[in-house]
N, CA, C and O atoms as CSV, one atom per row, in Angstrom:
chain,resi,resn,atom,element,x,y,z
A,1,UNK,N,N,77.976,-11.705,44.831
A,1,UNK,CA,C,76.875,-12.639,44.640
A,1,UNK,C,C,76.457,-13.236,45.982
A,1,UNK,O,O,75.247,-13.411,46.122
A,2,UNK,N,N,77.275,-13.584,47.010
A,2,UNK,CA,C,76.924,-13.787,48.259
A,2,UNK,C,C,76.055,-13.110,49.378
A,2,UNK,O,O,75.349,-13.587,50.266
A,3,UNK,N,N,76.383,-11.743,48.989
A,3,UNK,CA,C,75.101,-10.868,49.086
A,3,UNK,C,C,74.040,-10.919,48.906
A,3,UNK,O,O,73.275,-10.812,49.865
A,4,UNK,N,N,73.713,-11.041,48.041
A,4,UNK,CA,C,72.218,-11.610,46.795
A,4,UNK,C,C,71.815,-12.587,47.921
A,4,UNK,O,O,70.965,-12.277,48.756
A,5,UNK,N,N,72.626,-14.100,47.915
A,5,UNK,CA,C,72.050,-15.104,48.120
A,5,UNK,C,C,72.065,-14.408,49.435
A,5,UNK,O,O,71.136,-13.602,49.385
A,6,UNK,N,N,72.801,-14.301,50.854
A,6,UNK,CA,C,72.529,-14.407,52.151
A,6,UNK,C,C,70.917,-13.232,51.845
A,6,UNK,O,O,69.812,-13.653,52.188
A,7,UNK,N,N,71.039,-12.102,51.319
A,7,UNK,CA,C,69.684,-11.437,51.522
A,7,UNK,C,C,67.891,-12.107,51.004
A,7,UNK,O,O,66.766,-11.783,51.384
A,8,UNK,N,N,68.351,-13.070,50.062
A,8,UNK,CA,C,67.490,-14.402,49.325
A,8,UNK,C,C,66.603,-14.766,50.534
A,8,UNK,O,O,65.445,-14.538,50.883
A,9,UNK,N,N,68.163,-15.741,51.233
A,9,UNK,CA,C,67.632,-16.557,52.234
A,9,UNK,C,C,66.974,-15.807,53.175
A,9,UNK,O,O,65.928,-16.220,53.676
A,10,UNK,N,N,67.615,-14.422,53.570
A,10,UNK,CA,C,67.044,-14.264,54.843
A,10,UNK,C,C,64.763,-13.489,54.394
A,10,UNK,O,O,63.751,-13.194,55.029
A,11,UNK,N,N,65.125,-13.545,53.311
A,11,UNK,CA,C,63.373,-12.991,53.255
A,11,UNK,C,C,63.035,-14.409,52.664
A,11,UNK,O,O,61.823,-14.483,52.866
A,12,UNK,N,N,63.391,-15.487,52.096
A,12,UNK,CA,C,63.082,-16.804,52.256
A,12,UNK,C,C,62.359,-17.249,53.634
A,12,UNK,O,O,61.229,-17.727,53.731
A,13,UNK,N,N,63.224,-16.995,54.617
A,13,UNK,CA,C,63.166,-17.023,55.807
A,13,UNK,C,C,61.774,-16.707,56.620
A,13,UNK,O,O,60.983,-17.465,57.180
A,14,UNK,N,N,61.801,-15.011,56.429
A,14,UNK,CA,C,60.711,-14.373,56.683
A,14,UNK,C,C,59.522,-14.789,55.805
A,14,UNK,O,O,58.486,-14.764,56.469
A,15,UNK,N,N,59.417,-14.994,55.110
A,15,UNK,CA,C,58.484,-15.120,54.107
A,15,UNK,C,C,57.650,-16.437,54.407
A,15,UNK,O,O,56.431,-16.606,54.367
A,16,UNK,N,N,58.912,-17.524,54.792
A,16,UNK,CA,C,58.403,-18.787,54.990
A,16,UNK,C,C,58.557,-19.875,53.819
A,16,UNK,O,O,58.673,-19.488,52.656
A,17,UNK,N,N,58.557,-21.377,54.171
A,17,UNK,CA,C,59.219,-22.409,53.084
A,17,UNK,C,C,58.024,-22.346,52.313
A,17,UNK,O,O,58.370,-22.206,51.140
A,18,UNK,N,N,56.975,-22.376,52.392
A,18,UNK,CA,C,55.486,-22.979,51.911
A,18,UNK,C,C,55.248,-22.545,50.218
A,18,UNK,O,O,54.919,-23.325,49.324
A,19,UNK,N,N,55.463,-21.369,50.112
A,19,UNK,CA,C,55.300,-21.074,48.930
A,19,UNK,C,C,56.595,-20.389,48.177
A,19,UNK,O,O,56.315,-20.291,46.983
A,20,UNK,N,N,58.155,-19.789,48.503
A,20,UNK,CA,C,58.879,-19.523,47.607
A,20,UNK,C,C,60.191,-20.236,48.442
A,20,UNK,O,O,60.193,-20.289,49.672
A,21,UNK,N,N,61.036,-20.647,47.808
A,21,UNK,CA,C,62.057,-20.823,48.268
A,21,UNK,C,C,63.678,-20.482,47.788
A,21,UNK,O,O,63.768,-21.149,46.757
A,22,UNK,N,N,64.494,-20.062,47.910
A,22,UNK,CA,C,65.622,-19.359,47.921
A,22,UNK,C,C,66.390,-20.020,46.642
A,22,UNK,O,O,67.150,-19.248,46.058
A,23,UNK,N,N,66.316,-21.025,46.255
A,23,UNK,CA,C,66.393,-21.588,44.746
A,23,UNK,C,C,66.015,-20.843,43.834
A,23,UNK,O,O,66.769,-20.423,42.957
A,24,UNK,N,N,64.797,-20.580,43.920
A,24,UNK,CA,C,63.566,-20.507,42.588
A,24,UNK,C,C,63.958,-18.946,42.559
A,24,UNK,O,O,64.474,-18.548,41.514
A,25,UNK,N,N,63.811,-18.247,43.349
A,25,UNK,CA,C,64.202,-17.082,43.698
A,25,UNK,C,C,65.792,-16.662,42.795
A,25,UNK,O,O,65.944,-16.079,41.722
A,26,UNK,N,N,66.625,-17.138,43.585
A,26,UNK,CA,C,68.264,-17.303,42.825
A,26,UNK,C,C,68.048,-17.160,41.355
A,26,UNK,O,O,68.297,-16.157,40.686
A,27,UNK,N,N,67.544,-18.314,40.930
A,27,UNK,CA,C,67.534,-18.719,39.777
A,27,UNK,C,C,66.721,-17.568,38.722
A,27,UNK,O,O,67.068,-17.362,37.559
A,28,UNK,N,N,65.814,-17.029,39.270
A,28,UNK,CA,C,64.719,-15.969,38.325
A,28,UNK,C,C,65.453,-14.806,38.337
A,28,UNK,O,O,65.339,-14.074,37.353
A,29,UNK,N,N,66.429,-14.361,39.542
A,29,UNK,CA,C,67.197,-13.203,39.648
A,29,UNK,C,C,68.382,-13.257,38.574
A,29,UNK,O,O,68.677,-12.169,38.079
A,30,UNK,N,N,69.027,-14.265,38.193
A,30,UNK,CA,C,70.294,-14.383,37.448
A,30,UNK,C,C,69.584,-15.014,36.232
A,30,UNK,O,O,70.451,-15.323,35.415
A,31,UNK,N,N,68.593,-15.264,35.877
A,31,UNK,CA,C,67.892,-15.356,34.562
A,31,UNK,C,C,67.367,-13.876,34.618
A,31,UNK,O,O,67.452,-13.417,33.479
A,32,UNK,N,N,66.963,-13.141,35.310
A,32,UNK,CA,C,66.091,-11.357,34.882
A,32,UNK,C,C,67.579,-10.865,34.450
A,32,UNK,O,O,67.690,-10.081,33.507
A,33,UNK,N,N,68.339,-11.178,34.918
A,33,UNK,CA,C,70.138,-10.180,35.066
A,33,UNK,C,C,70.252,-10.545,33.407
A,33,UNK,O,O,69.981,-9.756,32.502
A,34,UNK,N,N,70.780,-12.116,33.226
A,34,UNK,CA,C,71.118,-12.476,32.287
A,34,UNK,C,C,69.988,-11.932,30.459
A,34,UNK,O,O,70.219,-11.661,29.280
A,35,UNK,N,N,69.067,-12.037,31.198
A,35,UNK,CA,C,68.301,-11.302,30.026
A,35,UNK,C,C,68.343,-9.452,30.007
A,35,UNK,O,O,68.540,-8.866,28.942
A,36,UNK,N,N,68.260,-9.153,30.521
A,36,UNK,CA,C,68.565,-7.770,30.886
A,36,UNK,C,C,69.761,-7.761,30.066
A,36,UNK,O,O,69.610,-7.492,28.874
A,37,UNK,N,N,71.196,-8.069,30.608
A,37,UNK,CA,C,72.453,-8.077,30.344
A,37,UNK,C,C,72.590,-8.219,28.071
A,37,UNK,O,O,73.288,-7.676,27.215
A,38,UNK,N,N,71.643,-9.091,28.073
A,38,UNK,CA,C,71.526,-9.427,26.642
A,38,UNK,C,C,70.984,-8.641,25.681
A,38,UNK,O,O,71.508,-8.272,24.630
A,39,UNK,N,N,69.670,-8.357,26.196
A,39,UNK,CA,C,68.904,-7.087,25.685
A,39,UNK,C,C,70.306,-6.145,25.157
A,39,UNK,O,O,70.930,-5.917,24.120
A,40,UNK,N,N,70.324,-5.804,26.528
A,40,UNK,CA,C,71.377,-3.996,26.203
A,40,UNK,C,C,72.134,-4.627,25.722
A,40,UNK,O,O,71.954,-4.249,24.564
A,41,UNK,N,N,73.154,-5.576,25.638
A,41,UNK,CA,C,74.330,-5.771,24.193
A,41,UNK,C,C,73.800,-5.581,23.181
A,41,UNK,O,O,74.030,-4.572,22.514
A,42,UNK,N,N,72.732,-6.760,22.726
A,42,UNK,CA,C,71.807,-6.831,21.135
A,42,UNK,C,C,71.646,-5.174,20.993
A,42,UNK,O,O,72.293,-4.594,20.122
A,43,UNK,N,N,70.823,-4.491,21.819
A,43,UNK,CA,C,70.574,-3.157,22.036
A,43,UNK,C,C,71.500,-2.058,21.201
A,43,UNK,O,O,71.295,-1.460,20.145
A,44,UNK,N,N,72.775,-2.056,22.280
A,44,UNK,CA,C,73.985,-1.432,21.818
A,44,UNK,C,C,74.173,-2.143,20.599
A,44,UNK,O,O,74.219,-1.228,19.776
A,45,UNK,N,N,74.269,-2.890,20.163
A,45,UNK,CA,C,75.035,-3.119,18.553
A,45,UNK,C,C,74.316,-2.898,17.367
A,45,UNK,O,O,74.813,-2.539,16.299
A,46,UNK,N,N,72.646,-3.215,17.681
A,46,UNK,CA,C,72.015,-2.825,16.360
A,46,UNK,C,C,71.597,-1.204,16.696
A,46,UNK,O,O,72.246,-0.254,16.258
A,47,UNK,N,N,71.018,-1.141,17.108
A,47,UNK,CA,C,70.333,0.462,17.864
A,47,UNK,C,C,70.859,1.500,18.462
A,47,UNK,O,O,70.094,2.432,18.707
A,48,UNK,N,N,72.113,1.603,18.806
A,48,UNK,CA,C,72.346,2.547,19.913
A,48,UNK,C,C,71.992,3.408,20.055
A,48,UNK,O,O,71.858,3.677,21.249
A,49,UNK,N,N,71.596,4.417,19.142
A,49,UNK,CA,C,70.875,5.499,18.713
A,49,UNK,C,C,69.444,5.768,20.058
A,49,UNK,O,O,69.197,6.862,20.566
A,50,UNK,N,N,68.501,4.103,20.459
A,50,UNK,CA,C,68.001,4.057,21.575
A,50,UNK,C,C,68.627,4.150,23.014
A,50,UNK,O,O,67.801,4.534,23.842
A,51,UNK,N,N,69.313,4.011,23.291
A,51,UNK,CA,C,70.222,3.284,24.632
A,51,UNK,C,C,70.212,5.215,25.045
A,51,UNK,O,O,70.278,6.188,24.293
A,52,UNK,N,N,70.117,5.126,26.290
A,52,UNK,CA,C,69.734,6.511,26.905
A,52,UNK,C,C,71.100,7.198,27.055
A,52,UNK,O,O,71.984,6.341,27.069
A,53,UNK,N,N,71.567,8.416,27.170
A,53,UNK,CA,C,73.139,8.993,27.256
A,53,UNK,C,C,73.648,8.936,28.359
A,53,UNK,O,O,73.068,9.022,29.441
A,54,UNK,N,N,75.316,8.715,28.058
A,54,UNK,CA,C,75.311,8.681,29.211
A,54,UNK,C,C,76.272,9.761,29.603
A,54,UNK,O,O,76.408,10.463,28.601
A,55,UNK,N,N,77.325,10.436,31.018
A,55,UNK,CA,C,77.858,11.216,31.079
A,55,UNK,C,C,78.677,11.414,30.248
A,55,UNK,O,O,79.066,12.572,30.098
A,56,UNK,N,N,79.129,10.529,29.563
A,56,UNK,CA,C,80.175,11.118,28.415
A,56,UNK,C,C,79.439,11.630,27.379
A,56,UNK,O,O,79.584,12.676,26.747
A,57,UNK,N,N,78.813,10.951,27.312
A,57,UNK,CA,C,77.932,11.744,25.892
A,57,UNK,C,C,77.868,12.934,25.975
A,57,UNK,O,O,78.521,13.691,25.258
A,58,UNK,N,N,76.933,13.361,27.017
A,58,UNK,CA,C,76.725,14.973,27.940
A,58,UNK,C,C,77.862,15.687,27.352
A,58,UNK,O,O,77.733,16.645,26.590
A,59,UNK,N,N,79.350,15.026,27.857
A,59,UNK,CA,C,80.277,16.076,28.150
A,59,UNK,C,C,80.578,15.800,26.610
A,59,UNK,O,O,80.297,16.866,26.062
A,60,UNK,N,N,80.904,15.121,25.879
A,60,UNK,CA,C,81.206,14.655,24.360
A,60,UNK,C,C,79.849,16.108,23.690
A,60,UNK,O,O,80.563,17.007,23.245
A,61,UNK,N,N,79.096,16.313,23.606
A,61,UNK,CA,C,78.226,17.380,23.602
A,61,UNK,C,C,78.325,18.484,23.628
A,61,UNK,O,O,78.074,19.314,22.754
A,62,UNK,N,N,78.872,18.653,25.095
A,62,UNK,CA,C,79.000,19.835,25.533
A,62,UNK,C,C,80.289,20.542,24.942
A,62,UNK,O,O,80.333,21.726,24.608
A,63,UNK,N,N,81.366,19.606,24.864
A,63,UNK,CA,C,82.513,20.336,24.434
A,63,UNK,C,C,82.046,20.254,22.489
A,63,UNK,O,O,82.963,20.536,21.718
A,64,UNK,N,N,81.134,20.005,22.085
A,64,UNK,CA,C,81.295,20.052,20.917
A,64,UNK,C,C,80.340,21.586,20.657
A,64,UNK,O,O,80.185,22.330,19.688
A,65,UNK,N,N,79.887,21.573,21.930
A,65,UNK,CA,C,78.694,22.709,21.338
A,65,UNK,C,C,79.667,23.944,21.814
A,65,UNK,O,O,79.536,25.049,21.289
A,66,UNK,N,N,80.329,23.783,22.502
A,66,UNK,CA,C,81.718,24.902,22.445
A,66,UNK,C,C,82.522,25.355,21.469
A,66,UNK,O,O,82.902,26.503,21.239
A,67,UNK,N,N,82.811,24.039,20.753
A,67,UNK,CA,C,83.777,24.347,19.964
A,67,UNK,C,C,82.853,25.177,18.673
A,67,UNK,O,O,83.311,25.882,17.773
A,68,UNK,N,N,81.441,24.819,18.944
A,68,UNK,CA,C,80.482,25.436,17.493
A,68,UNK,C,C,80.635,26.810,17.987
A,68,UNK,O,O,81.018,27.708,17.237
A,69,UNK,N,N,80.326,27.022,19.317
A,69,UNK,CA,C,80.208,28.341,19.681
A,69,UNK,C,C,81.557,29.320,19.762
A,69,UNK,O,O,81.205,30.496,19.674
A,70,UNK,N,N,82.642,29.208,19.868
A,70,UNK,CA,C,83.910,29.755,19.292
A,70,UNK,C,C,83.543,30.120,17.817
A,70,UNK,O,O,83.177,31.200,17.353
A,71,UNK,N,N,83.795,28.609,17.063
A,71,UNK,CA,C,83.839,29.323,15.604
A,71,UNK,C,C,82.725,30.399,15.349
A,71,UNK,O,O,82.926,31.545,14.946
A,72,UNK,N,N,81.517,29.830,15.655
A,72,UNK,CA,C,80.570,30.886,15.303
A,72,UNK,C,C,81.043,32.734,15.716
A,72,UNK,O,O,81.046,33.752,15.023
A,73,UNK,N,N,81.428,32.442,17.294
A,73,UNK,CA,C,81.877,34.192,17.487
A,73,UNK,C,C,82.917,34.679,16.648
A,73,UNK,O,O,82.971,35.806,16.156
A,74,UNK,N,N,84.099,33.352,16.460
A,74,UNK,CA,C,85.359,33.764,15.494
A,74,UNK,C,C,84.530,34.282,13.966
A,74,UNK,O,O,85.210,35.029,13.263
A,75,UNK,N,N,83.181,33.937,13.463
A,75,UNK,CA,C,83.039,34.529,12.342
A,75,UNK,C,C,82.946,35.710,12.419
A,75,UNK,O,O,83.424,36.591,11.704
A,76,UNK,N,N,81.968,35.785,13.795
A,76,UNK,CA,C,81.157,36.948,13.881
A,76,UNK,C,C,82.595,38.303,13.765
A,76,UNK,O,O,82.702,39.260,12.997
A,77,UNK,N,N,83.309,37.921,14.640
A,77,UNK,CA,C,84.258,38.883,14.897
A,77,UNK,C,C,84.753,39.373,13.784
A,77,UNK,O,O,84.900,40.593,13.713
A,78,UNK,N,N,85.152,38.451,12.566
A,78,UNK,CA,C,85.818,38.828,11.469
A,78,UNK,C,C,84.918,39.616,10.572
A,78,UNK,O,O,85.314,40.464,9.771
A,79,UNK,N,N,83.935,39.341,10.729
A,79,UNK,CA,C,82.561,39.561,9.978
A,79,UNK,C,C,82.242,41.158,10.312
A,79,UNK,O,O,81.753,41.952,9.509
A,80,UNK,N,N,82.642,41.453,11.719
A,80,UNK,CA,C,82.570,43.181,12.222
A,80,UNK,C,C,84.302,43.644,11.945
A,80,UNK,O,O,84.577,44.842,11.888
A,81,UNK,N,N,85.177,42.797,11.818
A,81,UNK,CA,C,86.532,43.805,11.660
A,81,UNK,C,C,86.519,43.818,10.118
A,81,UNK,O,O,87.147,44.774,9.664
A,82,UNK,N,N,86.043,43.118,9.323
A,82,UNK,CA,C,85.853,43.324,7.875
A,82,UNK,C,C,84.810,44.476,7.372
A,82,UNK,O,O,84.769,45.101,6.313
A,83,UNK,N,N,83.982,44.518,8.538
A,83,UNK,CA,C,82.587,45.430,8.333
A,83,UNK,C,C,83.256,47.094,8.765
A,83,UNK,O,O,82.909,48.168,8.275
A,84,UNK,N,N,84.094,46.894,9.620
A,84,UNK,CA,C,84.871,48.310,10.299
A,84,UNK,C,C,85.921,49.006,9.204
A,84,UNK,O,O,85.866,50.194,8.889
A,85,UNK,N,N,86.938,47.997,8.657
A,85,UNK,CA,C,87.695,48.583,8.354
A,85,UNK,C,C,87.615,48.752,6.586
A,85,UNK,O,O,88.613,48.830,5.869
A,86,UNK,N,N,86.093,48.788,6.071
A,86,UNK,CA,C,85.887,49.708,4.625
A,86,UNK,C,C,85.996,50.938,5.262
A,86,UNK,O,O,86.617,51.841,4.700
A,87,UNK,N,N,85.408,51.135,6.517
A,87,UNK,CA,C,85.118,52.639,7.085
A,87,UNK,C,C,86.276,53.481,7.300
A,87,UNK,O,O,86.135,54.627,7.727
């Protein structure tokens, strides 16, 4: 957070006292955070279904679309050694 503020002040600085000052500033940054921060909880608990994926999901996905794709060849396979051996 000290970050934040020393980078505040220093375009406070540049900017000049006259019209913004490093308060008002502070204060709108950790009120945008704090609403932000709220949104996505409320977000996540009623909706998640919206909330964009994230790498786990991907990989939560990916290994599931594997495991479809095994069984599917495991049918297929049985499906041609059942088909071979009427012959």
């Amino acid at each position: 957070m000290s970050k934040l503020t020393d980078k505040i002040e220093k375009l406070s600085v540049k900017i000049g006292s006259e019209s913004i000052n490093s308060g008002s500033v502070t204060n709108a940054a950790i009120g945008t955070a704090s609403a932000n921060a709220l949104t996505y909880g409320v977000q996540k608990m009623f909706a998640p279904q919206t909330l964009p994926a994230t790498k786990k999901d991907l990989d939560e996905l990916r290994n599931e679309m594997k495991k479809l794709k095994h069984l599917l060849g495991n049918i297929n396979l049985r499906k041609l050694m059942h088909d071979t051996s009427v012959f």
